[in-house]
C-alpha positions as CSV (number, residue, x, y, z in Angstrom):
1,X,0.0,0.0,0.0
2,X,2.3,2.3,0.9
3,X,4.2,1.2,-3.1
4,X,1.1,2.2,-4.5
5,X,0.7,6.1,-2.3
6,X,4.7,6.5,-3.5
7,X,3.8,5.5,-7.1
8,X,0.8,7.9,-6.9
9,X,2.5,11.0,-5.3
10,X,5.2,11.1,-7.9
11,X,2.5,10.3,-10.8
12,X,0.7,13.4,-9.6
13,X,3.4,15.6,-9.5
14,X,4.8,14.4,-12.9
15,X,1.0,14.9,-14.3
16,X,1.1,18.5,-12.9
17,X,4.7,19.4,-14.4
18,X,2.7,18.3,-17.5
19,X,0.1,20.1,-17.4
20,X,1.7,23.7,-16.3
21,X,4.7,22.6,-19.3
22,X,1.5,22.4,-21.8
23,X,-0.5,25.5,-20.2
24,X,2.7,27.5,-20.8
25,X,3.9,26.3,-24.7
26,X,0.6,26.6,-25.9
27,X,-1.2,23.8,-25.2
28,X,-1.4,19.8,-25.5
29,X,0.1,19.5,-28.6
30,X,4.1,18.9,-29.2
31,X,4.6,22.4,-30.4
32,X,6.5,23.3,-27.1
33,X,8.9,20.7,-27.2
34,X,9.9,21.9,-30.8
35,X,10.1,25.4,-29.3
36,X,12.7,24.0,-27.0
37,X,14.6,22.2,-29.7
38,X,15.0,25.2,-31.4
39,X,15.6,27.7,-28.8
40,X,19.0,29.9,-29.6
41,X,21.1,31.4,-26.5
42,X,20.5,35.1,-26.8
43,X,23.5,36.3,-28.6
44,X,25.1,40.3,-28.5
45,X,23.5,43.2,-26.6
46,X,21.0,40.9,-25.4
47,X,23.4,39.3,-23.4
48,X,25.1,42.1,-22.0
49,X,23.1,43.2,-19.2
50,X,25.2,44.5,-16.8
51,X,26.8,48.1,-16.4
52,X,29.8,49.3,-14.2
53,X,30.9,52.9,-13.8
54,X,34.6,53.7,-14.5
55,X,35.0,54.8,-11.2
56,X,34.5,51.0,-9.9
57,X,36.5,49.9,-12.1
58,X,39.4,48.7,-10.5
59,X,42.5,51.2,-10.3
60,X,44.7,49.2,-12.8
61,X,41.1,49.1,-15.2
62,X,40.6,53.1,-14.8
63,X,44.9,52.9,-16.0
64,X,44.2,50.3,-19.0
65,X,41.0,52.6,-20.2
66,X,42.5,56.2,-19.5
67,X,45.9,54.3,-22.1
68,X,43.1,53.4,-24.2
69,X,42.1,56.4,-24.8
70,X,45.6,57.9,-24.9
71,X,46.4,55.5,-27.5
72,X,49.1,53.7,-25.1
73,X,51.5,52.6,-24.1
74,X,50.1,49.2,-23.6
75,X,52.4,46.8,-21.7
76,X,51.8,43.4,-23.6
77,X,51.9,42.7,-27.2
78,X,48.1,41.5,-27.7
79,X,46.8,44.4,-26.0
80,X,45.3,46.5,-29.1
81,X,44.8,43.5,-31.1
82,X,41.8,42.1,-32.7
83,X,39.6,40.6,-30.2
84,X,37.3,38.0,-32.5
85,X,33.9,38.1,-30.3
86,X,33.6,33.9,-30.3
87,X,31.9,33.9,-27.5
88,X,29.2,36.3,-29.1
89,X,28.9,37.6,-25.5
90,X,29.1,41.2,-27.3
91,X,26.8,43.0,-29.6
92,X,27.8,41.0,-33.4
93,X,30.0,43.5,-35.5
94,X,31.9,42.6,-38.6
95,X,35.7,41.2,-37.7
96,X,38.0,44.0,-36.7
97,X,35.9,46.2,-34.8
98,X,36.3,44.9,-31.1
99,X,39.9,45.3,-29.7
100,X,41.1,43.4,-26.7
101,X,43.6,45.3,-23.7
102,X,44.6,43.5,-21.1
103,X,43.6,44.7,-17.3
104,X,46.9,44.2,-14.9
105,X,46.1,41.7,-12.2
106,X,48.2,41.9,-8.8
107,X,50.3,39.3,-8.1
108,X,49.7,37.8,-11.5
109,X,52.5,35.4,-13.4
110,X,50.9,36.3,-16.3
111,X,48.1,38.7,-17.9
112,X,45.6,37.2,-15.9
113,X,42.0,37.1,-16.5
114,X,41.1,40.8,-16.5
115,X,40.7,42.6,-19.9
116,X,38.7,45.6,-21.2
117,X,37.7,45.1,-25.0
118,X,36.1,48.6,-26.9
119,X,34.6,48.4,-29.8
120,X,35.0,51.1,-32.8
121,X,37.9,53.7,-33.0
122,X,41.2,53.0,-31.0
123,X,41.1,56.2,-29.3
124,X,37.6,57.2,-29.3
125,X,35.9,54.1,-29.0
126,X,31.6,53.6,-29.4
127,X,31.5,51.2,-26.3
128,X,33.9,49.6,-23.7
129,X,33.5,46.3,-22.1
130,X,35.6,45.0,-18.8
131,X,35.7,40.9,-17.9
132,X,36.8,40.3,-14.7
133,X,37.0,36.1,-15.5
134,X,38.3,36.2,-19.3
135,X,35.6,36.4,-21.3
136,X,33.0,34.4,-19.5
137,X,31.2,37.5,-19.0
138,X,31.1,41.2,-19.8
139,X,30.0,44.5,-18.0
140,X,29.3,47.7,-20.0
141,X,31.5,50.4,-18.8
142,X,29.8,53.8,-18.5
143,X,32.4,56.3,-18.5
């Protein structure tokens, strides 16, 4: 008896995902799990929620952005060069337009994970965007 309440509880609760599943993709049809198949991550600006002033940037980000702007000096090669987008984290622009610098990190070995990449003129860039964990996520800064 006690078999058959188990078997029933979870029955009911797998009849009620089903039923609030249909309610919300449009019914008892199929149509939702197609929905589901075809679902895209949102790419570009609708991906970048997030802001951060320059002032909380951190002091070695307010250096890399104010060189930016200066046109340099940058302390590592890559910094200025062509930063590709691949994770389409960033608003989609054709090849060339974003360009990655590279954000010291204390105590670092190497460049670390902290980079600021600006799209649109190398001085007088349209938009600038700091990553505090390489890439994996990107916070509009607002100057």
């Amino acid at each position: 008896m006690a078999a058959a309440v188990s078997l029933f509880t979870s029955a009911s609760r797998f009849a009620l995902v089903g039923a609030c599943a249909a309610a919300l993709w449009g019914g008892g049809n199929a149509s939702w799990a197609r929905d589901m198949r075809e679902a895209r991550p949102l790419e570009g600006a609708d991906r970048v929620e997030s802001v951060i002033a320059l002032r909380e940037l951190p002091v070695q980000g307010r250096r890399t952005y104010q060189a930016i702007l200066d046109g340099g000096p940058f302390r590592y090669d890559k910094d200025g060069t062509v930063f590709g987008n691949r994770e389409r984290l960033l608003p989609r622009e054709r090849r060339g337009h974003y360009r990655e610098y590279t954000v010291d990190t204390p105590g670092a070995r190497n460049r670390g994970a902290r980079r600021i990449v600006c799209g649109g003129p190398p001085r007088t860039p349209d938009a600038c965007w700091y990553t505090a964990d390489h890439y994996a996520s990107f916070r509009k800064i607002m100057p």
